[in-house]
MARVEX-540525 format. One line per 2 residues: number of its first residue (from 1); their letters; for each residue z, y, x negated of C-alpha. Coordinates in steps of 0.05 Angstrom, whole numbers. Layout:
! MARVEX-540525
NUM) a) Z Y X  ...
END
This chain:
! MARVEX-540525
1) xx) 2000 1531 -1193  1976 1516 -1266
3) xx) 1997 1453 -1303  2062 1444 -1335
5) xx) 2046 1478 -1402  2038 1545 -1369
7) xx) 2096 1589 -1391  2106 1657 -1340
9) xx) 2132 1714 -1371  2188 1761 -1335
11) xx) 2197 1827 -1346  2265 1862 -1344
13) xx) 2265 1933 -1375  2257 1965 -1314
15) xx) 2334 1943 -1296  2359 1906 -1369
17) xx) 2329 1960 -1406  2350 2021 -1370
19) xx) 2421 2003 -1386  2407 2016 -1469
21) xx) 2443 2073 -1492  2405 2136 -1480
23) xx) 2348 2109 -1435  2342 2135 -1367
25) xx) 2276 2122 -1333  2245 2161 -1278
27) xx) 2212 2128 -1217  2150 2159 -1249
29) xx) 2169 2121 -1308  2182 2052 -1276
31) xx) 2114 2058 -1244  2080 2075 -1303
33) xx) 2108 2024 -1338  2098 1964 -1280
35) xx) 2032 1975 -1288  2027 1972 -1361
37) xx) 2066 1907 -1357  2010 1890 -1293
39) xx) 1951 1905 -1343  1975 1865 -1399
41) xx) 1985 1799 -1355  2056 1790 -1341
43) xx) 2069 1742 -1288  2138 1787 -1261
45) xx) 2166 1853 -1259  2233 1859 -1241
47) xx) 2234 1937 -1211  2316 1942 -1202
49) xx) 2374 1942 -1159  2351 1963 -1097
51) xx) 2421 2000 -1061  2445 1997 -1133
53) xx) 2425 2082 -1146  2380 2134 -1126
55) xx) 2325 2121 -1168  2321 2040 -1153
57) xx) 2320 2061 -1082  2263 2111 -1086
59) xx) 2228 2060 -1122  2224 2009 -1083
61) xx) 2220 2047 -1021  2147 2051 -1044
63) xx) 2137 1997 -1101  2069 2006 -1137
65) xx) 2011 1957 -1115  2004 1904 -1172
67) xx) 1943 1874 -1190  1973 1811 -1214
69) xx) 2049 1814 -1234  2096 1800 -1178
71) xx) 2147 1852 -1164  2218 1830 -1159
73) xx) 2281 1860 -1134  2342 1844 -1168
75) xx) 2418 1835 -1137  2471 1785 -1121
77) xx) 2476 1724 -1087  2524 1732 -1027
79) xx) 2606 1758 -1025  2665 1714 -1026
81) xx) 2681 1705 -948  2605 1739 -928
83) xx) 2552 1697 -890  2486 1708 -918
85) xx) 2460 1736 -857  2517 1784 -860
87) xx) 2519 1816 -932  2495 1888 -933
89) xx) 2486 1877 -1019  2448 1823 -1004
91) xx) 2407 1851 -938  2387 1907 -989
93) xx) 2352 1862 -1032  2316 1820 -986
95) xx) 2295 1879 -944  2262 1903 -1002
97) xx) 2180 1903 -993  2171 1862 -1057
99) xx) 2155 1786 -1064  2198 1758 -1103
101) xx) 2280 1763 -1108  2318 1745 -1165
103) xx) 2397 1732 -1155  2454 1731 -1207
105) xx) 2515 1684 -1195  2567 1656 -1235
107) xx) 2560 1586 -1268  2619 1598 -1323
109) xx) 2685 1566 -1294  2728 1619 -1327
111) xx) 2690 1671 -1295  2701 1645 -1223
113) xx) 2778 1625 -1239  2787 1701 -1264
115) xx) 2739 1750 -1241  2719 1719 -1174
117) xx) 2779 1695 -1160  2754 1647 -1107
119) xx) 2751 1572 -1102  2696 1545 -1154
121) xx) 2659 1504 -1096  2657 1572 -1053
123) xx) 2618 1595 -1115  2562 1546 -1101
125) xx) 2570 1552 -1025  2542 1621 -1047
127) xx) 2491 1606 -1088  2467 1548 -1046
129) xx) 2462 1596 -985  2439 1663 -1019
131) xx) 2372 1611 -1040  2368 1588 -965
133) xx) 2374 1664 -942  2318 1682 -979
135) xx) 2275 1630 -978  2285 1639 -896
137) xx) 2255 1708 -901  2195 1696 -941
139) xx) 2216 1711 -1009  2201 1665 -1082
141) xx) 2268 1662 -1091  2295 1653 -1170
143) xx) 2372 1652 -1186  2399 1672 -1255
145) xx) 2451 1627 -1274  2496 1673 -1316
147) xx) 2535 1661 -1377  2510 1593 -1361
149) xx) 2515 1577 -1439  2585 1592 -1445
151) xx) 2595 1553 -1378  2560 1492 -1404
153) xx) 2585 1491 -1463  2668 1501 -1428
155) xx) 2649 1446 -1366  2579 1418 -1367
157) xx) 2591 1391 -1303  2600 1456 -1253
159) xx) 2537 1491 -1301  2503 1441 -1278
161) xx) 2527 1432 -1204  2509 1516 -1201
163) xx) 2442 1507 -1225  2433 1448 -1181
165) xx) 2459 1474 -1121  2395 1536 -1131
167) xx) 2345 1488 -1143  2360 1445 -1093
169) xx) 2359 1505 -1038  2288 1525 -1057
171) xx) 2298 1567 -1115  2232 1569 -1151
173) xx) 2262 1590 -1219  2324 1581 -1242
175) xx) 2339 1622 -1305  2387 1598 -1354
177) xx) 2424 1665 -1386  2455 1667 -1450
179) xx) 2495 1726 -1425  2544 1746 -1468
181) xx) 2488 1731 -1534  2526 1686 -1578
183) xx) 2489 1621 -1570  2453 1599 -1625
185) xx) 2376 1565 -1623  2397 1491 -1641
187) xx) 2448 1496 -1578  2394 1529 -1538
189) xx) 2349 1473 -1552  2401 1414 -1535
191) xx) 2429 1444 -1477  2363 1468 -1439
193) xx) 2333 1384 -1456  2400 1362 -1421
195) xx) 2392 1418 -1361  2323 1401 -1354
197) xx) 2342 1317 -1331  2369 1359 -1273
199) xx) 2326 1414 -1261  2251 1412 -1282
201) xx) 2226 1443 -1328  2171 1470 -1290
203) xx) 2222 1510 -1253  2273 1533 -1316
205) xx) 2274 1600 -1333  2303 1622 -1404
207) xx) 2345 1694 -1416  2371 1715 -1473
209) xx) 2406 1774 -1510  2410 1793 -1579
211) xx) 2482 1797 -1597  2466 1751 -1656
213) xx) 2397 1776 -1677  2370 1709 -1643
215) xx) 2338 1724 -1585  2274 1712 -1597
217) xx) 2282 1646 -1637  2332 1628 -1574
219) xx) 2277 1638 -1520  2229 1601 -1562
221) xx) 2278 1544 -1576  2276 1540 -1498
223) xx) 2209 1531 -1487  2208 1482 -1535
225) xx) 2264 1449 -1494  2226 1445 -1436
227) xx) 2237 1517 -1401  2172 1540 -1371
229) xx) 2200 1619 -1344  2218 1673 -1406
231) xx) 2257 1736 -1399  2248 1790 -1441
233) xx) 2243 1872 -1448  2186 1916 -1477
235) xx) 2208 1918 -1546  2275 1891 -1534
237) xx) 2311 1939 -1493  2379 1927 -1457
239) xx) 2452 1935 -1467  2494 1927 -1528
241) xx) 2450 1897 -1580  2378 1884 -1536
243) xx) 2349 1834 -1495  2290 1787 -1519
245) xx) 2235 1821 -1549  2171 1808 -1502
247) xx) 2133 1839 -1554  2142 1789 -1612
249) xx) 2155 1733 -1560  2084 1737 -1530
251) xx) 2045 1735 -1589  2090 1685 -1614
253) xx) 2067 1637 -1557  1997 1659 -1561
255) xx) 1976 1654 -1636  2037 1611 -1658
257) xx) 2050 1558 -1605  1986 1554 -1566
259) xx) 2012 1565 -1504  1973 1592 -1446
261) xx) 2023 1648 -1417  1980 1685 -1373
263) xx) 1963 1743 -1431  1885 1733 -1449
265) xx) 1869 1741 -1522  1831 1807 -1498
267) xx) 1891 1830 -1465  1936 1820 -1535
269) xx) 1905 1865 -1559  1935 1920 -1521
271) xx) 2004 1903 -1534  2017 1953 -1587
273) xx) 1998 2004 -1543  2039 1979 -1487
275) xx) 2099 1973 -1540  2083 2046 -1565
277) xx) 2083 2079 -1493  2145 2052 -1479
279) xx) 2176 2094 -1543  2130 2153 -1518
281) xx) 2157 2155 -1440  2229 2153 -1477
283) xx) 2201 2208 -1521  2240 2169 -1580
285) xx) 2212 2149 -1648  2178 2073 -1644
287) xx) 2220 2031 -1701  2157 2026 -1747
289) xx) 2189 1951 -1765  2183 1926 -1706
291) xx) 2147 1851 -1715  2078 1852 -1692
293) xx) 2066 1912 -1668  2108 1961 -1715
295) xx) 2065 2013 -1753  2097 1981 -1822
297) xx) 2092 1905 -1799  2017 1898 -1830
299) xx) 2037 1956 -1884  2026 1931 -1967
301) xx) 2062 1974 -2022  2067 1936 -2075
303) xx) 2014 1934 -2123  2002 1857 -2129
305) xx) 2012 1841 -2055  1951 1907 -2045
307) xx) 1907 1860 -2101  1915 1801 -2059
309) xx) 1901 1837 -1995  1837 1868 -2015
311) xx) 1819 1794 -2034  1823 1768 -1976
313) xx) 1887 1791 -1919  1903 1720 -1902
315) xx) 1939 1727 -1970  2006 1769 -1941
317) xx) 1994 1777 -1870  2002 1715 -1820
319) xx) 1957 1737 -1774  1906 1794 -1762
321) xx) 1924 1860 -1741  1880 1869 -1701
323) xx) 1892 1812 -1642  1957 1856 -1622
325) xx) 1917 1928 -1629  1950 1936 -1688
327) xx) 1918 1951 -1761  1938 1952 -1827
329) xx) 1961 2004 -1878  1961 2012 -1951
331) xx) 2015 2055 -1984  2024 2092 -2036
333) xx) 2084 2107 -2075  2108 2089 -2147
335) xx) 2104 2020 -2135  2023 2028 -2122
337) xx) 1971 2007 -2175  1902 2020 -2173
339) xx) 1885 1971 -2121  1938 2016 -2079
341) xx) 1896 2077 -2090  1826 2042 -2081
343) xx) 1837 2014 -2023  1875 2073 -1992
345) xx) 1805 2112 -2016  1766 2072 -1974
347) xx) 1809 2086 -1911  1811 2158 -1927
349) xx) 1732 2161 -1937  1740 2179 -2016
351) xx) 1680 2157 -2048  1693 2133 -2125
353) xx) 1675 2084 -2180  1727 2039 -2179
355) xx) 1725 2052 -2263  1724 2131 -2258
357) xx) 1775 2154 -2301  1806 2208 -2248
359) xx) 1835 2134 -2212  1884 2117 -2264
361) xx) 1903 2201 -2260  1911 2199 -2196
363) xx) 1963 2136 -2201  1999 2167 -2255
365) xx) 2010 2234 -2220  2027 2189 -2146
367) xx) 2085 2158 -2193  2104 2222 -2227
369) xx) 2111 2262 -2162  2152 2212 -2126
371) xx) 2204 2208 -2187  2208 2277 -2162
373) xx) 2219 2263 -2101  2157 2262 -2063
375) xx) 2142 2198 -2009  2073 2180 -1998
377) xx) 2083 2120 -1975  2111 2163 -1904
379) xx) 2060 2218 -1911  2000 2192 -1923
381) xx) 1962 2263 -1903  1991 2299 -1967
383) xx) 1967 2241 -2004  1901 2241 -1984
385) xx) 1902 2322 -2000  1936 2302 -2066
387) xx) 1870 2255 -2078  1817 2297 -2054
389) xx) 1842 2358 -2093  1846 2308 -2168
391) xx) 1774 2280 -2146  1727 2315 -2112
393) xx) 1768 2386 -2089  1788 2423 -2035
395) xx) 1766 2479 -2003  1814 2534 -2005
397) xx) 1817 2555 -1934  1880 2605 -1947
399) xx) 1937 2622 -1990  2010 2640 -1970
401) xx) 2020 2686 -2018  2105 2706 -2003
403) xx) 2151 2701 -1939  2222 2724 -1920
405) xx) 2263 2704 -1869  2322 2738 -1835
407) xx) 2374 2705 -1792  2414 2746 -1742
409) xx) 2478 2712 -1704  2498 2768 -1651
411) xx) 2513 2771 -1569  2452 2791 -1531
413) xx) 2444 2836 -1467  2478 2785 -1420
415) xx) 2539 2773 -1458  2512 2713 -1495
417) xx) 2514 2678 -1561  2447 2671 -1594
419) xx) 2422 2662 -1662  2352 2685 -1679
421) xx) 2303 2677 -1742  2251 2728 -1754
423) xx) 2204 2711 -1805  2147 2745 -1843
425) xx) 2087 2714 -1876  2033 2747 -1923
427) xx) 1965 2702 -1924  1904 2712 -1961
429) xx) 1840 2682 -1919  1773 2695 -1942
431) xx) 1802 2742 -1996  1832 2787 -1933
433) xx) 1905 2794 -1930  1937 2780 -1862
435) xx) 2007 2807 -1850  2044 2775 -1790
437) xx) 2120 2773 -1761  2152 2719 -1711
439) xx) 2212 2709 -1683  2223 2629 -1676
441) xx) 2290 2575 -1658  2307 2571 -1732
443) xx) 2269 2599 -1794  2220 2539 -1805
445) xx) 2200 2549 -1734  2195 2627 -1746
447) xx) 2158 2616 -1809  2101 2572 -1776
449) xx) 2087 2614 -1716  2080 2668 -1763
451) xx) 2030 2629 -1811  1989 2611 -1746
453) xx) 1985 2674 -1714  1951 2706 -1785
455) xx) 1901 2633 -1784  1885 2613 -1717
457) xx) 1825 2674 -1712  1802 2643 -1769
459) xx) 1814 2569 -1757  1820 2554 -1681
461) xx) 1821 2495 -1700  1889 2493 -1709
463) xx) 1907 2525 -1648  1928 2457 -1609
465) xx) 1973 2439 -1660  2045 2415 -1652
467) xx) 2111 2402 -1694  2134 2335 -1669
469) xx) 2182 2314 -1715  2222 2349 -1772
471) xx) 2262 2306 -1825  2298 2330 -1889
473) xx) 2332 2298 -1939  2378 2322 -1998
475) xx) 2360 2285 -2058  2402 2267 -2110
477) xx) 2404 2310 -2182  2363 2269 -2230
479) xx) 2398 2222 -2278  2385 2272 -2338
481) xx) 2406 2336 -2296  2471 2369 -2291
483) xx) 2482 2364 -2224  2464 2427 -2204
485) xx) 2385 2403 -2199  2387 2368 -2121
487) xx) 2324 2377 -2087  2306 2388 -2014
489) xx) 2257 2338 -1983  2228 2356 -1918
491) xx) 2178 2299 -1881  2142 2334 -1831
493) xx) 2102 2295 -1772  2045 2331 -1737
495) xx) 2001 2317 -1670  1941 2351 -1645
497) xx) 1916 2357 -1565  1876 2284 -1573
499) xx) 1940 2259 -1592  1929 2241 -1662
501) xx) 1980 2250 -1713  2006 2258 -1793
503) xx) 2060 2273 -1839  2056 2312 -1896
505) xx) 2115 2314 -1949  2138 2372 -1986
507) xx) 2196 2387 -2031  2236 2442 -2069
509) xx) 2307 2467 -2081  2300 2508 -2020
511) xx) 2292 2476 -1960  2245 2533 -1924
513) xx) 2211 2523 -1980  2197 2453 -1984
515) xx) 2181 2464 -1905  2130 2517 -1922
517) xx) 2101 2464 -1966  2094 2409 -1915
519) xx) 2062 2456 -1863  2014 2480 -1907
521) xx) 1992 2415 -1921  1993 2400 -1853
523) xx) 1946 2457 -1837  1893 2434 -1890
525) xx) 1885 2363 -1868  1875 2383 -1795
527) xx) 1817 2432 -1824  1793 2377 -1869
529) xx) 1794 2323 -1820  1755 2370 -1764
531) xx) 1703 2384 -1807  1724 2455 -1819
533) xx) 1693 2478 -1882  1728 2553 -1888
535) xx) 1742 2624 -1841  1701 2621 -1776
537) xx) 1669 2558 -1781  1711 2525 -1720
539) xx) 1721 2453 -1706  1645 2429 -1741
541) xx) 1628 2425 -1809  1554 2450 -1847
END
């Protein structure tokens, strides 16, 4: 056992998190994840509900071998009117082959007067003997004391008899939740110092939602209060508005507060990675604000914070980037000023006197283009074409020189409803002209299989390519049109088979267009950034 200042971190998204709208993990994904969570250094992983649904069940009828995490199963304490050597619910948790249990009960008077309907001392009985029943079969048994904030806050006294009654049974952890997520940090604080004259801190455990945005700051307020257990999901999963963020909490502790919580400073630095699997196993776009590990939360636009920066990073970001794997990013868009563009040069490679005239160009046409319309600051490939074709040039590896696309809504052999694009694309590669049709889902789709089939024996390159994500916008008519002058924006994001990826920006009146734009541009920087240097040269540059 380490010394009192040792905070151990549980994990819940495998059960919390899987109840967020539109997540649904597979037991591949729960393993995959566990062992994430394993790598990084969390102390727990709560796996599920064993008997709770099929997938719970499969996993923990073979749990994945931890190297240092403890695997928990999750469940209730004992029935009204049920020994606790004669609850099935109950049997189903502590059969499981895991170490550790953790059991929910009621500590909120109003919840055991009107849900439970039972006598509020049977309500201990069952927590005391759910902690004896598990403790009796080998398991570190932790009880979750919910809606105990509510509870404490309606009758101090049976909160505190509840979380009593598991401590004094054997519990090893007894978790104080802030259920319903309306507790604020200055009542976290008082009320965790008061719990903890009962119950040690050394064995309080702190869970919170996010119902007021203040999850985080609650779980921290805890810790400073004495609580020596924190809850939390990857990235904040869970139901209605998120649990605890694990993500921001554990740096937080780390580089903020000093406190040893089992993740080395080696291991911080994979926690963006950990944050950004999560996103890709739910095959959902990562929320690029996230704190700490969000691809904007170490990103400078504006043109005096980029001066500072280049000065010396300490001067808008509170840490370095690079202690949670993460790095920072300059943007350009017309709030950028030269240091903007020089400093976005130097990540792109661009060699260039700081003085060269073609700098101050190139920030006057960035500006220009995005009163038009254009975002560079979210497709930073097309602005590293945009700079390389003002400065030093780009090869021109082909030209789409027209297109047409058809549409056809009709019933097909079987009966069915199906629309179809076909699309047609002239090219010019090496001065050759190459003709190619394509049916696709949708013209853009049509239209890109089409350009690809006329480059690929040219560039194979680009054969490994992929679409991954497809925005457009309507803009709004300029102030000095007639309103009659809206412009399509399309944001296209790419990905090749190593798993790197870009977004290129294009726009136009027409939105196939402004899509042909983007792809093109998408195209170019792949070739660019392989080395390609024109028709047949492959993946390696001369």
């Amino acid at each position: 056992m380490a010394g009192d200042d040792r905070v151990y971190l549980f994990d819940t998204t495998l059960r919390d998190g899987q109840q967020t709208r539109g997540v649904d993990f597979t037991v591949a994904d729960k393993i995959a994840i566990a062992r994430a969570l394993d790598a990084l250094g969390v102390d727990y992983v709560e796996g599920g509900w064993p008997g709770a649904n099929p997938t719970d069940d499969r996993f923990f009828a073979e749990p994945p071998k931890l190297e240092q995490a403890r695997l928990v199963a999750f469940g209730m304490t004992r029935r009204p009117g049920r020994s606790a050597e004669n609850d099935p619910g109950l049997a189903a948790i502590l059969d499981a082959r895991v170490p550790a249990v953790c059991l929910v009960g009621k500590t909120w008077d109003f919840h055991v007067d009107v849900a439970l309907e039972i006598e509020r001392d049977e309500n201990v009985a069952m927590i005391r003997d759910s902690m004896k029943r598990a403790i009796a079969v080998g398991r570190e048994a932790m009880f979750d004391c919910e809606h105990f904030f509510d509870g404490y806050k309606a009758n101090p006294e049976y909160a505190l008899s509840c979380a009593a009654a598991a401590h004094e049974n054997g519990a090893r952890w007894v978790v104080l939740c802030d259920t319903n997520g309306g507790t604020l940090p200055h009542e976290i604080e008082a009320i965790v110092a008061e719990v903890a004259k009962a119950v040690p801190g050394s064995h309080l455990g702190i869970h919170c939602h996010n119902d007021t945005g203040n999850a985080i700051a609650n779980s921290l307020a805890a810790i400073r209060a004495g609580a020596r257990q924190v809850q939390g999901t990857i990235n904040g999963l869970g139901e209605r508005c998120g649990n605890a963020d694990l993500m921001a909490i554990i740096p937080s502790l780390v580089l903020k507060m000093g406190i040893d919580c089992g993740v080395t400073r080696a291991k911080l630095g994979h926690l963006t990675a950990v944050s950004r699997m999560l996103d890709e196993r739910l095959n959902r776009a990562a929320d690029p604000h996230r704190a700490y590990v969000g691809a904007a939360a170490f990103a400078h636009k504006g043109g005096l914070h980029v001066s500072a920066v280049q000065k010396d990073p300490a001067t808008y970001e509170h840490i370095d980037p690079a202690a949670v794997g993460n790095q920072r990013h300059i943007l350009v868009s017309d709030q950028a000023g030269r240091s903007n563009i020089l400093a976005r040069f130097a990540e792109i490679g661009v060699e260039i006197d700081p003085k060269h005239p073609k700098v101050q160009r190139l920030v006057e046409e960035v500006k220009d283009r995005e009163y038009q319309g254009y975002a560079f600051d979210s497709a930073e490939a097309s602005f590293e074409l945009l700079a390389r074709r003002l400065i030093h040039g780009v090869p021109e590896f082909f030209s789409i020189e027209r297109w047409r696309v058809m549409d056809e809504r009709r019933f097909n052999a079987r009966g069915t409803l199906v629309v179809e694009s076909e699309a047609t694309a002239t090219l010019r590669v090496d001065g050759h002209p190459c003709h190619e049709v394509a049916v696709g889902n949708g013209p853009v789709n049509a239209l890109d299989t089409a350009i690809r089939k006329a480059l690929v024996p040219h560039y194979p390159a680009i054969e490994g390519m992929r679409l991954i994500d497809y925005k457009v916008r309507i803009l709004p008519p300029s102030r000095d049109g007639d309103g009659t002058d809206a412009v399509t924006r399309v944001m296209i994001e790419s990905a090749d088979a190593a798993g790197l990826t870009w977004r290129t920006v294009g726009i136009s009146p027409n939105i196939i267009d402004a899509s042909i734009e983007a792809l093109a541009d998408a195209l170019i920087w792949k070739l660019i950034k392989d080395g390609v240097t024109g028709p047949g040269s492959g993946t390696s540059g001369a």
